[in-house]
Wavefront OBJ file of the C-alpha trace (Angstrom):
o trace
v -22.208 -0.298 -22.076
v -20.136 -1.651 -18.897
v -19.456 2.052 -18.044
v -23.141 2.721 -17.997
v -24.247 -0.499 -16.107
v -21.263 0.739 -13.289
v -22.724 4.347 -13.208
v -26.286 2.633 -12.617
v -25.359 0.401 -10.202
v -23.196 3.052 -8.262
v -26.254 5.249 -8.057
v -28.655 2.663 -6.725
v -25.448 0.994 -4.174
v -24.887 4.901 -3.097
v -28.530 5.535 -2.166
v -28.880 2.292 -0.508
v -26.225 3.068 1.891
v -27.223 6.889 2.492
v -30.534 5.539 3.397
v -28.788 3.415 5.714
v -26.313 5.533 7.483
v -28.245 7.296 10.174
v -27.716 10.975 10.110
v -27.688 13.442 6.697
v -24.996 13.232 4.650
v -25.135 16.210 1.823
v -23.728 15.310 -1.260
v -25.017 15.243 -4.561
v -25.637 12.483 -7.469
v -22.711 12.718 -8.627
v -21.022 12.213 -5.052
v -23.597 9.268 -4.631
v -22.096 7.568 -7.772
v -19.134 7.705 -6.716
v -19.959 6.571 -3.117
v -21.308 3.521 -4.778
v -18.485 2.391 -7.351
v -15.701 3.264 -4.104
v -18.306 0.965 -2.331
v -17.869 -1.846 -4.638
v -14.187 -1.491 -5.083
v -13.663 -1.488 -1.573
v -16.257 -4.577 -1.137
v -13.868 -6.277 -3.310
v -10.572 -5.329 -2.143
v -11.495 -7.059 1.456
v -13.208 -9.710 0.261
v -10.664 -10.865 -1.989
v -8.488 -10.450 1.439
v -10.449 -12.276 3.579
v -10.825 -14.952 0.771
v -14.942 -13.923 0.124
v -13.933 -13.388 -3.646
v -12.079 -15.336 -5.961
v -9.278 -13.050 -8.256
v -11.165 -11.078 -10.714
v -14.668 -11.745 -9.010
v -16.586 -8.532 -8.279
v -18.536 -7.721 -5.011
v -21.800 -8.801 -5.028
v -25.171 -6.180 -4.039
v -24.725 -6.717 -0.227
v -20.690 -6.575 -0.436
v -21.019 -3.459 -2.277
v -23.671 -1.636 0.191
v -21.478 -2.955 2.748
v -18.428 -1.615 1.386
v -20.109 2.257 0.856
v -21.388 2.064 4.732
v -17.623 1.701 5.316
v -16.946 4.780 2.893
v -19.643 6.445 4.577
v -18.054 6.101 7.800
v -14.423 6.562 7.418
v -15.704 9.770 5.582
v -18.384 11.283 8.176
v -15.006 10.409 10.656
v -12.934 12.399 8.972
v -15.043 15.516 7.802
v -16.326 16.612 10.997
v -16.311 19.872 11.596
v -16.748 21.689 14.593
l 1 2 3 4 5 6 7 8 9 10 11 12 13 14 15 16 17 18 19 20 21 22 23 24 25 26 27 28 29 30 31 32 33 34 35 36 37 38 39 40 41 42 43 44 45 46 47 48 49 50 51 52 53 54 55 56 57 58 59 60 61 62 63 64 65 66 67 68 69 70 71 72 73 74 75 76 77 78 79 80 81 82
């Protein structure tokens, strides 16, 4: 069930922070799952680092958005093309 519940809130996490981002970003539900559960791990990465989260803890809704905006950008920086 866990798996399931971190597929779910992935999705949701992943759409938040595509409706966020200005500008399009074309990827696919699949892509926007995995936007959301890098999201979260990367939410909880720096807050455990800046001390936010204890050991173990997990990002909460806002780290997690957060966290994918970050995703978001370091990949629109990268994958320009032009």
């Amino acid at each position: 069930m866990g798996i399931i519940w971190m597929i779910v809130v992935g999705f949701i996490v992943g759409l938040l922070a595509r409706a966020i981002m200005p500008g399009e970003q074309k990827m696919g539900i699949v892509l926007t799952v995995v936007l959301g559960i890098i999201g979260s791990v990367v939410a909880g990465f720096l807050g455990g680092a800046l001390g936010i989260y204890q050991p173990g803890e997990g990002a909460g809704w806002i780290g997690s958005i957060v966290g994918a905006l970050i995703v978001l950008f370091v990949v629109g920086k990268f994958s320009k093309r032009g």
